[in-house]
C-alpha positions in Angstrom: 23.7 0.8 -18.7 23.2 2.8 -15.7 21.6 6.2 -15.5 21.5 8.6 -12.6 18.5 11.4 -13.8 18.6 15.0 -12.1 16.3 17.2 -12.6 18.5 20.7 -11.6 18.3 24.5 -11.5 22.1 24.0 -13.6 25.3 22.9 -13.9 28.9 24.2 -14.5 31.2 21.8 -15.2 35.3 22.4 -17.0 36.6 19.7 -18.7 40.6 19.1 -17.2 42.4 17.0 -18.6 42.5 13.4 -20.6 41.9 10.6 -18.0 42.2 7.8 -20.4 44.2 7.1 -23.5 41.2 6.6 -25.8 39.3 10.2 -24.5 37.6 12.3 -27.0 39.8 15.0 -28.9 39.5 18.3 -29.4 37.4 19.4 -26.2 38.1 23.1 -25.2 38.8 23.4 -21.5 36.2 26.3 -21.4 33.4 26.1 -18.5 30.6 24.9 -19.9 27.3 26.1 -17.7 23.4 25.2 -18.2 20.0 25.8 -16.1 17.2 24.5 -16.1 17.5 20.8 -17.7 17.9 17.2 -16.8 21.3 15.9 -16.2 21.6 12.4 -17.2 24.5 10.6 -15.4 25.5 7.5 -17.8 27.8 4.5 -17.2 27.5 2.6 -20.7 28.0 -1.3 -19.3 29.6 -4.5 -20.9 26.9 -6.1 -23.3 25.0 -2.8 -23.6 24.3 -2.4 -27.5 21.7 -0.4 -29.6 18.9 -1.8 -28.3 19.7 -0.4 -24.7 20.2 2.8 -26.0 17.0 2.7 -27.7 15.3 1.8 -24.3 17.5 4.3 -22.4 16.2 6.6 -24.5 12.2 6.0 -24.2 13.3 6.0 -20.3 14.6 9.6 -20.2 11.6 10.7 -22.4 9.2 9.4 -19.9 11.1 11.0 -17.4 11.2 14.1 -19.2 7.7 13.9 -19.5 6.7 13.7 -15.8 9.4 16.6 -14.9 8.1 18.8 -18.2 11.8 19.4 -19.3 12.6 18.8 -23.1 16.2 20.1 -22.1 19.1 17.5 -21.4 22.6 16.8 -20.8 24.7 13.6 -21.2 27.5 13.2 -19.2 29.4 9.9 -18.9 29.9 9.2 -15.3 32.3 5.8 -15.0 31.8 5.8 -11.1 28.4 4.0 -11.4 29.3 0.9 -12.2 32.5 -1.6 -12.3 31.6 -3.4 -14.8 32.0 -1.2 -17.9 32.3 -1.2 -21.8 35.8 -0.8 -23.2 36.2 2.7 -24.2 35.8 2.8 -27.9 32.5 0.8 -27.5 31.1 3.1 -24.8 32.1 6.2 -26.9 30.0 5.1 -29.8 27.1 4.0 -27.9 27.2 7.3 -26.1 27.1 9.0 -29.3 24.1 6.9 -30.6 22.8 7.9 -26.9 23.3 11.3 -28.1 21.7 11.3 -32.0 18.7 10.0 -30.6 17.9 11.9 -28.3 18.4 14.5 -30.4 15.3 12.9 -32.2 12.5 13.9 -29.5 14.2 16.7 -27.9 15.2 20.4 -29.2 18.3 20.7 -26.9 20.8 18.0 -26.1 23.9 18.0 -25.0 26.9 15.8 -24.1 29.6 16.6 -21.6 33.1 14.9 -23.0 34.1 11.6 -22.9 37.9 10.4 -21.1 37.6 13.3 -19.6 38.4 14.5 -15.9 35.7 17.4 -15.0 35.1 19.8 -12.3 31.4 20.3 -12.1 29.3 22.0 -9.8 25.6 21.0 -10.0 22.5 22.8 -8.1 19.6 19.8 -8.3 15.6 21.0 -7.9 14.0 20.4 -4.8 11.2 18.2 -5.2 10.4 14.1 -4.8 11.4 13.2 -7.9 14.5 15.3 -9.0 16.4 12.4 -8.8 15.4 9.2 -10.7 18.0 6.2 -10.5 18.1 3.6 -13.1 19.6 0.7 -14.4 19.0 -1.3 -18.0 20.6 -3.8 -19.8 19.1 -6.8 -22.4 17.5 -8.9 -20.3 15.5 -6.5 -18.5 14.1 -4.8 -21.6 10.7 -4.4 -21.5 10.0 -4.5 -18.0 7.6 -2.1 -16.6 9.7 -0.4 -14.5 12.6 -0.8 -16.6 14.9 -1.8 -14.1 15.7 -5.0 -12.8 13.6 -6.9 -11.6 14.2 -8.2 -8.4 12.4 -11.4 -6.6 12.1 -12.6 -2.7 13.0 -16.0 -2.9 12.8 -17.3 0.4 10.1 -16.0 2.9 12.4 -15.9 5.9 14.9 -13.4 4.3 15.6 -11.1 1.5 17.2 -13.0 -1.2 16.7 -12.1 -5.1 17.5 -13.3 -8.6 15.2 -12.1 -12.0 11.8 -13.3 -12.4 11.6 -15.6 -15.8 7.8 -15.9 -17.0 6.5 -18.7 -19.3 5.1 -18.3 -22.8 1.4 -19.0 -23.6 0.8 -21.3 -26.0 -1.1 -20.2 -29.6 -5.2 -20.2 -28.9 -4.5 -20.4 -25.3 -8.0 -18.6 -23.9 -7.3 -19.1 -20.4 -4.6 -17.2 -18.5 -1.5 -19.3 -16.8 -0.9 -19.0 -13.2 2.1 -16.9 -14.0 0.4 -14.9 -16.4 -1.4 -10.9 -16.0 -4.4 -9.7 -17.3 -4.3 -7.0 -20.4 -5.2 -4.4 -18.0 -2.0 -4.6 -15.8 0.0 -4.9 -18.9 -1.8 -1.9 -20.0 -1.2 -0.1 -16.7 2.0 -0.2 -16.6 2.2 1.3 -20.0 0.2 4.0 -18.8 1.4 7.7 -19.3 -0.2 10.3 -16.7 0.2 13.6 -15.9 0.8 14.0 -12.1 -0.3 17.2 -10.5 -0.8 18.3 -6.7 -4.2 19.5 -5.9 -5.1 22.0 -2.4 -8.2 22.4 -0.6 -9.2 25.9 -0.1 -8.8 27.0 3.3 -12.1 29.1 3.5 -15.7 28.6 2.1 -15.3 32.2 0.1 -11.8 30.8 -1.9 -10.9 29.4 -5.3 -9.1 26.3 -5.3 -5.7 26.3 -6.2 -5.4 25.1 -9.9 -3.3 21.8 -10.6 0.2 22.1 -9.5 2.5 19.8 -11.6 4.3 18.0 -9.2 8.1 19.3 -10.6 6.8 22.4 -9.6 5.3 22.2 -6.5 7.4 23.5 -3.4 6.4 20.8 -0.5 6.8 22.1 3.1 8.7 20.3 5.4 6.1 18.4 7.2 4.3 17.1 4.0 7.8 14.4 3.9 5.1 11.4 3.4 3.4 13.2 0.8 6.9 13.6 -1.1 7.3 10.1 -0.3 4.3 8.9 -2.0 4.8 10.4 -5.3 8.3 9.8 -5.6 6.4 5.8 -4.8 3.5 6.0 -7.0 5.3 8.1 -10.2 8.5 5.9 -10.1 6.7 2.5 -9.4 9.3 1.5 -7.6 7.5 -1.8 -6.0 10.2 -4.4 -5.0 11.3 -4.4 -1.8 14.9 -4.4 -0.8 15.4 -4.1 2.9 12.6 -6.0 5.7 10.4 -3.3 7.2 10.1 -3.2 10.8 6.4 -4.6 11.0 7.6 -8.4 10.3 10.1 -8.0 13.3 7.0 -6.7 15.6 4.3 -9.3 14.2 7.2 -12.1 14.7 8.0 -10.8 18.3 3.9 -10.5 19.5 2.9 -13.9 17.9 0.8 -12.5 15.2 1.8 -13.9 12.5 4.7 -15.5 10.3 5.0 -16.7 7.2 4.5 -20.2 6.3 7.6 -21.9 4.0 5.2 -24.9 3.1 2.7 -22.7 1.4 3.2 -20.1 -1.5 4.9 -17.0 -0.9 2.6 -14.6 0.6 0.1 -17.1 2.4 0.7 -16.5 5.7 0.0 -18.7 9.2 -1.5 -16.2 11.5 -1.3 -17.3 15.4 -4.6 -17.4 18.0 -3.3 -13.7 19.1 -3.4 -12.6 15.0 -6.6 -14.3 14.4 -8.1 -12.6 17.5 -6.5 -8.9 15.8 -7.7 -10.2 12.6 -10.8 -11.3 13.1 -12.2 -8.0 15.1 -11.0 -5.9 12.4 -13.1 -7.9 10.5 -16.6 -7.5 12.7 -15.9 -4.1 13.2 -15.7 -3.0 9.4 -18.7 -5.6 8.5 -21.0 -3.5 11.0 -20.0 -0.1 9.7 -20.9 -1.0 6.1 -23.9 -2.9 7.1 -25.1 0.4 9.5 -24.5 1.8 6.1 -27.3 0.2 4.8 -25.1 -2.4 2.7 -26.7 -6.2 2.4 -23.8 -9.3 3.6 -23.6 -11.7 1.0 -21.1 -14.5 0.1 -19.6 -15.6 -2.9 -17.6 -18.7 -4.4 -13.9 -17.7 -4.3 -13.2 -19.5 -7.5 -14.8 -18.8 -11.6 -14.4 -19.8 -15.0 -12.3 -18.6 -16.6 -13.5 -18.8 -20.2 -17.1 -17.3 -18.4 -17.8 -14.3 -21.3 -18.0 -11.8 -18.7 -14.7 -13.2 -17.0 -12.5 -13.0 -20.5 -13.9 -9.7 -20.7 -13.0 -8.4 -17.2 -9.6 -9.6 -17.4 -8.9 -6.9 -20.1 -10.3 -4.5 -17.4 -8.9 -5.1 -13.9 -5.5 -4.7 -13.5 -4.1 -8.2 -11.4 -2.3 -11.4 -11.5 -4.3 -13.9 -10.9 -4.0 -18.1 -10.0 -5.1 -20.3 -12.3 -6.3 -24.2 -11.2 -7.4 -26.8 -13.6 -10.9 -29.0 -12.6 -13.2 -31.4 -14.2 -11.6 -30.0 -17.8 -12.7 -26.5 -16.8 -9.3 -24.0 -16.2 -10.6 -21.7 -13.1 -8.8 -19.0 -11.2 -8.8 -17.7 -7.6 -10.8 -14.4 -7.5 -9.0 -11.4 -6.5 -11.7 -9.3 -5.7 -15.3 -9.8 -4.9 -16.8 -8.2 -7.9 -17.6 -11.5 -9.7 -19.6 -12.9 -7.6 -21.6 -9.7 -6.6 -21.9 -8.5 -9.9 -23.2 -12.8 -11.1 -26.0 -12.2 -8.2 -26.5 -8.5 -9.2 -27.8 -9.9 -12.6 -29.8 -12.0 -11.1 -31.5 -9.4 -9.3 -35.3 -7.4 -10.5 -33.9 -4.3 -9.8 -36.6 -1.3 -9.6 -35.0 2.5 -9.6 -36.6 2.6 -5.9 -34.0 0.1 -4.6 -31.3 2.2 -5.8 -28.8 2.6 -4.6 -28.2 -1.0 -4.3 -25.7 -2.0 -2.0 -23.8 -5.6 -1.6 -21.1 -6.5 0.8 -18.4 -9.1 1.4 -15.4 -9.7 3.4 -13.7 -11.9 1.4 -11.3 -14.7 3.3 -9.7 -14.6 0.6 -9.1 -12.6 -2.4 -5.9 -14.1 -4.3 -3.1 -12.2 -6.7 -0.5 -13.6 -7.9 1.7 -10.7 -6.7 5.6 -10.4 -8.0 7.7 -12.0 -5.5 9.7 -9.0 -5.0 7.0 -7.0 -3.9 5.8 -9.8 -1.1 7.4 -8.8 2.7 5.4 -9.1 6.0 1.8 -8.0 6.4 2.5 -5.3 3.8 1.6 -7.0 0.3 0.2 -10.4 0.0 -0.9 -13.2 -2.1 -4.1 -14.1 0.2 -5.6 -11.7 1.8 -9.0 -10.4 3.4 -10.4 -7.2 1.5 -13.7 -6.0 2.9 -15.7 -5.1 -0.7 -18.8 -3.2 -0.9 -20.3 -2.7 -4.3 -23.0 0.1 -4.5 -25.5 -0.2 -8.0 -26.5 3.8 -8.6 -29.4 4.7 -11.0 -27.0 7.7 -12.3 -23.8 9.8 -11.9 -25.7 11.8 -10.1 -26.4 9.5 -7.2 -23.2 8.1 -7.7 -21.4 10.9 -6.7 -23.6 11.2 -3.6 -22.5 7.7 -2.6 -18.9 8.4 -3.2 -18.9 11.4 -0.4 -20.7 9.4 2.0 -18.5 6.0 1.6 -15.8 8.9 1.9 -16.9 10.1 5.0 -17.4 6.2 6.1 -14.0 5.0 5.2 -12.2 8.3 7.3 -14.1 6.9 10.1 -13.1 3.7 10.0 -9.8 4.1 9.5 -9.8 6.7 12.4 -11.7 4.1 14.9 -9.5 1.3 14.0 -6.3 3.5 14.9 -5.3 4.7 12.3 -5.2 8.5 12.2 -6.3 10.1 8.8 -4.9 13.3 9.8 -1.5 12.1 10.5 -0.5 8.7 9.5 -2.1 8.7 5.3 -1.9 10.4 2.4 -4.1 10.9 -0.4 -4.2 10.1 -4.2 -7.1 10.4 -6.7 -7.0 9.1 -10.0 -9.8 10.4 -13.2 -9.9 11.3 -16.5 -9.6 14.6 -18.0 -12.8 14.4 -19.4 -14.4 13.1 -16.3 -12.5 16.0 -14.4 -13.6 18.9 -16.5 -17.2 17.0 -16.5 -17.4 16.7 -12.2 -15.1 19.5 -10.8 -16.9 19.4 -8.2 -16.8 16.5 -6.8 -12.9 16.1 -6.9 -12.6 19.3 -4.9 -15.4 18.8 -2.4 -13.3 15.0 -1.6 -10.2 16.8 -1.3 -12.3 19.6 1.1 -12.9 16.5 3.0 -9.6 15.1 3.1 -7.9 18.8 4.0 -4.6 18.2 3.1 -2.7 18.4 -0.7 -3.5 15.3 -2.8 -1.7 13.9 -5.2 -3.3 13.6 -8.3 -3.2 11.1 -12.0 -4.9 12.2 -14.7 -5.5 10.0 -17.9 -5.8 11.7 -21.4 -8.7 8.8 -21.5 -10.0 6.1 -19.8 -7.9 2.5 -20.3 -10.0 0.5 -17.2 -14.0 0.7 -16.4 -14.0 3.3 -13.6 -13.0 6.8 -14.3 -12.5 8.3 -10.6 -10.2 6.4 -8.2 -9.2 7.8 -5.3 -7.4 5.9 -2.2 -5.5 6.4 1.2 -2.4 5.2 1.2 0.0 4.4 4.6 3.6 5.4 4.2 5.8 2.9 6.1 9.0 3.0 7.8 10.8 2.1 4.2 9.3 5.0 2.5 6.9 2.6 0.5 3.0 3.7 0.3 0.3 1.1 0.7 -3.4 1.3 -0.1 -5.9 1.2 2.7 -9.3 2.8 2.1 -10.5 3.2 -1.5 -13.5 3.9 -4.2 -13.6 3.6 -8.1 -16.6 5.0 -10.2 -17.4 1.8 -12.5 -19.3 3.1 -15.9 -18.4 -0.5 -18.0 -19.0 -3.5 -15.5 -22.6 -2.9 -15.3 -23.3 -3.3 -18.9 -20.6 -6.7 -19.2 -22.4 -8.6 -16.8 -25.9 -7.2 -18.2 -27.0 -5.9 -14.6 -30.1 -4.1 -14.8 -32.7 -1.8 -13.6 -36.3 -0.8 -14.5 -36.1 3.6 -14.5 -39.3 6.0 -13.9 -40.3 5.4 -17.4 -40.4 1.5 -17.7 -37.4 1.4 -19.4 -34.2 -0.6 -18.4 -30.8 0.5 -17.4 -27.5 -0.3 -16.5 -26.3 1.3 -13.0 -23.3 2.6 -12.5 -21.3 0.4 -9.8 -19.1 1.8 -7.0 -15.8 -0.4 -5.9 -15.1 0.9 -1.9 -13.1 -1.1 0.7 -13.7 1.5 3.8 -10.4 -0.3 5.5 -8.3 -1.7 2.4 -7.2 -5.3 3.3 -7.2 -6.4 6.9 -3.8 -7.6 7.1 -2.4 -4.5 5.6 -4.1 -2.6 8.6 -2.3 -4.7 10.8 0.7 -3.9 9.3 0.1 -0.2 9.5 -0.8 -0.3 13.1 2.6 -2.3 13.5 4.9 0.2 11.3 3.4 2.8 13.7 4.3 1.2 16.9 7.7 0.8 15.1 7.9 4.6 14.8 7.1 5.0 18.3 9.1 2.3 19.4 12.2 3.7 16.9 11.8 7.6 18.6 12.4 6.6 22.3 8.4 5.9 22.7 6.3 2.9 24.0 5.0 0.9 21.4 1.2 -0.9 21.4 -1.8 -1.5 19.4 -5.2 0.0 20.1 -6.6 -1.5 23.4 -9.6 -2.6 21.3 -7.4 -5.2 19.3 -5.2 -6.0 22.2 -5.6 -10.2 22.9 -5.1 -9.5 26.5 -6.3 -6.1 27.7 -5.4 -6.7 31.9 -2.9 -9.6 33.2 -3.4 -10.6 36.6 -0.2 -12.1 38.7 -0.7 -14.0 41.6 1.8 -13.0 44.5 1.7 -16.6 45.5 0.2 -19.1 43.2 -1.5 -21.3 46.1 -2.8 -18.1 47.9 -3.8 -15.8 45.6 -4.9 -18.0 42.7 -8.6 -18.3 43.4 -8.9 -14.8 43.9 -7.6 -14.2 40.6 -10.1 -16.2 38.9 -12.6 -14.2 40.6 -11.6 -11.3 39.6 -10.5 -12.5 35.8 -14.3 -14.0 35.9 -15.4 -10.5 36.9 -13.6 -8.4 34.2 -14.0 -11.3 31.1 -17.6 -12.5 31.5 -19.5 -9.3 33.5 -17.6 -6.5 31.8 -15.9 -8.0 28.2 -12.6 -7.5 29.1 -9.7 -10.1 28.0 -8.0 -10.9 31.4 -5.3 -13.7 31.7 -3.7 -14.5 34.5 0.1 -15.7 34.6 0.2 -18.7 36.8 3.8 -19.5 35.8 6.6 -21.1 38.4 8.3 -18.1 37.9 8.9 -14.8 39.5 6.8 -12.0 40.0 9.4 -9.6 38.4 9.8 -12.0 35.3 6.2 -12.4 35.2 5.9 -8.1 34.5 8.5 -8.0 32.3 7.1 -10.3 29.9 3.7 -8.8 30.4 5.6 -5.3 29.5 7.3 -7.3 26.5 3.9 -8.7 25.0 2.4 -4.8 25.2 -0.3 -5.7 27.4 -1.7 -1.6 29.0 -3.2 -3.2 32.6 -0.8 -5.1 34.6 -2.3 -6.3 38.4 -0.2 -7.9 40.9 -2.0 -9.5 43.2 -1.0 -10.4 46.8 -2.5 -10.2 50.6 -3.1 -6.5 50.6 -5.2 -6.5 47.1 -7.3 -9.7 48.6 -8.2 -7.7 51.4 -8.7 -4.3 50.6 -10.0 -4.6 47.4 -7.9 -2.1 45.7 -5.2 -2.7 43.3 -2.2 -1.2 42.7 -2.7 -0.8 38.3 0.4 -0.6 36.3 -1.0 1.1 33.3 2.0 0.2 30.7 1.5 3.8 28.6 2.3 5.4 32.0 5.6 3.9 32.3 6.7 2.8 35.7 3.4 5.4 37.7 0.9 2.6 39.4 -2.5 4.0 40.2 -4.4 2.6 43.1 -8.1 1.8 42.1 -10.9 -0.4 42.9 -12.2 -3.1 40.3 -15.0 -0.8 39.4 -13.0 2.1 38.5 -10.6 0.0 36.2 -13.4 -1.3 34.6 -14.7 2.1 34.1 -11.7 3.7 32.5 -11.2 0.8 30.2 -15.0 0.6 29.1 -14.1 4.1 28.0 -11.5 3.5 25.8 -13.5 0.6 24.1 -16.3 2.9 23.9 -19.1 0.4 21.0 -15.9 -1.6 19.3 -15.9 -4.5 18.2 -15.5 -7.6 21.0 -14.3 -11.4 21.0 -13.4 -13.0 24.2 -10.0 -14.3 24.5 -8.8 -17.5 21.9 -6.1 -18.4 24.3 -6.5 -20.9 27.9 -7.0 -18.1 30.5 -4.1 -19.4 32.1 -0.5 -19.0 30.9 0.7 -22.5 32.3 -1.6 -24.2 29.8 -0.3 -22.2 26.4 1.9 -23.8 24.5 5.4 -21.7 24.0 4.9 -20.3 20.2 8.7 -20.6 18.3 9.1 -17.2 16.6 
């Protein structure tokens, strides 16, 4: 069965004339006209049978739900699929479509069947007016009720249905394949969804929650439509490449790797380079923090009480190994292993808040296949993880604003513009809401934009506030960077402790933040932005920070000019920390600055008889376009030391010069 769901201001539609043989009789040819309701496009498909209409049904009551309508019409729409149910069959599952509907909602109705209809139909203007569908017997029970689709080869987009294994009776452990309760729970979850403002001025009231079916969105808040249509649909298989896996492909960043597992990637000297200062960077702003480096093992036990436990809590897939008769699984966070040490810990009130850090190379989830393209989603991946141990909601809500204030920083430093390129979404109970007002408003104060917002009726994990920054790609999908949960179970599960004022002892509550969300996804957001660029007639790059080679030199003539080069490369790399290669190629000078152009390197210097003796070079600043600008050494090194400002620096993992790289087959 297929199902188009609109969510419209009306329709009118007349019924004609009998299109087939077996059409229903007795239909007036009166126009029939209805407002404000959900239209519900049907196809009824071949091996559709009560137990799709059953699951049809809970569908459109969830949908109902999320666009507060309890009004609906049925109106058989054969265009949606070739494939469909002989007539008489159709007509009777329609009409069981119909009765039970008619269970849950006050008014149903059902346009006529074998019909031809003129309709005219006037759908609402929001992100999730329109809701597309499909179900049939295999797919039931799914979380998204539709199918399922699976990337099968990691060079292409190919898909068939995921099949999952059974777990044996008694089993403890969890198969490789398997999820944990709290993801199976998740995706059960009903929320409400609502869009929250800041108030422009000190002296105002905030707005109160704005359901999203009612909430006008301007035209420049397109990413913010984007991510609830993402996040309230759950739409999470991919089904076209995005543009980032092109870039990172085409720059030598990275690739995927076909003798590994699907999302395990090979990342090349120019990735790791990328990588790995995104990496120092983010480690120093949570350590300035005041947050204490550790290191953890990147595999547990799975039958560990505390582990059984958290798998109920945390919503992932994990991978499961067998060794020396013990079943272990890959950790997908670092929370174990800090929260193992925490409890090992004498912990007085006066070293609270307590804070813990690790980048983890890596974290593991067994993520669906369909979901895994690129840089975007992963099964391996490098998630910086600080973990801050408060004596108190009160302190913990201190923390939260400053990590806040912390992860807007980073972002913004690393490239990554919070005012233009994320979106916001915060996640509590509605206990926890009416219990810490002030807190949700003062983070979206911060923020300055509309949120999007979940609320739960009650808490189903261990935090009760989540909020996150999500990046909205070129494919309309939203992905996670930055994020902070309020813990208020973990601490007690792994019996973490602390001694209060009075002697007595206590378990903290525990923060989860990642100021930067995983690493690679920051690549792949700095990449879907050049894409932008690149896609709106723009020139395309990374930050200079993160750029492997930051100034090419290019000998006029090799045999004259080369020694100066090294000179000056020695000059730029060693005295001043800038990545300088030279290209030493047999090849032209005009090749030699179009492939420094194609590899996005901003300082390009040609280098002949007049540079060696005056001492001035003619710069071809790539974000300039074709302009040069004549400058000595010592005012190029100035205006790049300003742009690099106190980042993060590693010299250059590549042979200075090009003639000695080996060519990299992308």
């Amino acid at each position: 069965m297929r199902l188009i769901q609109l969510h419209s201001d009306f329709i009118e539609y007349t019924p004609i004339k009998k299109e087939i043989e077996e059409a229903e009789e007795n239909i007036s040819n009166n126009k029939v006209r209805l407002e404000n309701l959900v239209v519900i496009l049907v196809a009824v498909e071949n091996g559709d049978n009560e137990n799709v209409i059953q699951e049809a049904v809970e569908e459109v009551k969830r949908y109902l739900k999320i666009v507060k309508s309890e009004k609906l019409l049925i109106y058989p729409y054969a265009h949606l699929s070739s494939n469909l149910a002989p007539p008489e069959k159709a007509f009777e599952l329609l009409v069981l479509f119909e009765g039970t509907a008619r269970n849950s909602f006050p008014d149903v109705y059902r346009a006529a069947f074998g019909w031809t209809k003129a309709f005219n139909i006037q759908v609402k203007g929001h992100p999730l007016a329109e809701n597309a569908k499909e179900i049939n017997s295999s797919n039931i029970g799914m979380s998204t009720k539709a199918i399922d689709k699976e990337q099968q080869h990691p060079q292409g987009l190919s898909f068939s249905s995921e099949k999952k294994p059974v777990a044996k009776s008694g089993q403890t452990s969890l198969r490789e394949e398997d999820t944990s309760a709290a993801l199976k729970a998740e995706e059960k979850l009903e929320s409400e969804w609502y869009i929250l403002q800041p108030k422009v001025r000190e002296q105002d009231n905030y707005s109160e929650l704005i359901p999203i079916s009612e909430y006008r969105f301007e035209k420049e808040q397109d990413n913010l439509c984007k991510l609830v249509s993402y996040e309230v649909q759950k739409t999470r298989v991919v089904d076209e490449q995005p543009p980032h896996v092109k870039l990172m492909k085409k720059l030598a960043i990275a690739d995927y790797e076909s003798a590994s597992d699907a999302g395990n990637m090979r990342y090349y000297p120019k990735g790791k380079l990328i990588k790995s200062l995104i990496e120092q960077y983010v480690t120093r702003k949570v350590v300035e923090y005041g947050a204490m480096e550790v290191e953890t093992p990147i595999m547990y036990d799975s039958t560990h009480p505390s582990m059984v436990s958290y798998f109920n809590r945390f919503p992932a897939r994990q991978y499961n190994i067998k060794s020396d008769n013990k079943q272990l699984f890959l950790r997908f966070a670092a929370c174990f292993g800090q929260f193992l040490m925490a409890k090992d810990f004498h912990i007085s009130y006066k070293n609270l808040p307590l804070k813990l850090y690790e980048l983890t190379r890596y974290s593991f989830r067994r993520e669906k296949s369909g979901e895994l393209v690129g840089l975007r989603r992963l099964r391996a991946f490098s998630m910086p993880d600080c973990h801050a141990f408060c004596k108190d909601m009160k302190q913990a809500k201190e923390e939260v604003l400053k990590r806040f204030k912390m992860s807007i920083e980073v972002l913004d430093q690393i490239g990554i513009s919070p005012k233009d390129d994320i979106e916001m979404a915060i996640r509590f109970t509605e206990e926890f809401y009416r219990e810490n007002k002030e807190l949700i408003e003062a983070l979206v104060s911060k923020f300055n934009r509309p949120v999007l917002v979940e609320i739960w009726k009650e808490k189903f994990f261990y935090f009760v506030l989540k909020w996150e920054f999500n990046y909205i790609d070129n494919s309309g999908k939203a992905s996670a960077l930055s994020t902070d949960q309020i813990d208020v179970e973990n601490a007690s599960r792994y019996n973490i402790e602390f001694v209060d004022e009075g002697g007595n002892k206590k378990n903290p509550i525990i923060l989860h933040n990642s100021p930067s969300g995983a690493v690679e996804r920051v690549i792949y957001a700095l990449l879907e932005n050049a894409a932008k660029v690149l896609k709106s007639g723009g020139v395309p790059s990374i930050p200079l920070w993160l750029a492997p080679t930051q100034v090419r030199l290019i000998p006029v003539n090799k045999e004259e000019h080369i020694h100066f080069c090294r000179n000056i490369a020695d000059q730029l790399s060693k005295t001043n920390k800038i990545r300088t290669d030279i290209d030493d190629r047999d090849e032209s000078v005009g090749k030699k600055i179009r492939d420094s152009e194609s590899e996005w390197i901003r300082y390009t210097l040609v280098i002949g008889d007049k540079e060696t003796k005056t001492q001035i070079f003619s710069v071809r600043d790539r974000d300039l376009g074709s302009k040069q600008a004549r400058l000595t050494l010592q005012e190029l090194v100035a205006q790049i030391c300003s742009q690099l400002q106190d980042m993060a620096y590693l010299p250059l993992n590549l042979p200075r010069n090009l003639s000695e790289r080996p060519q990299i087959m992308v």
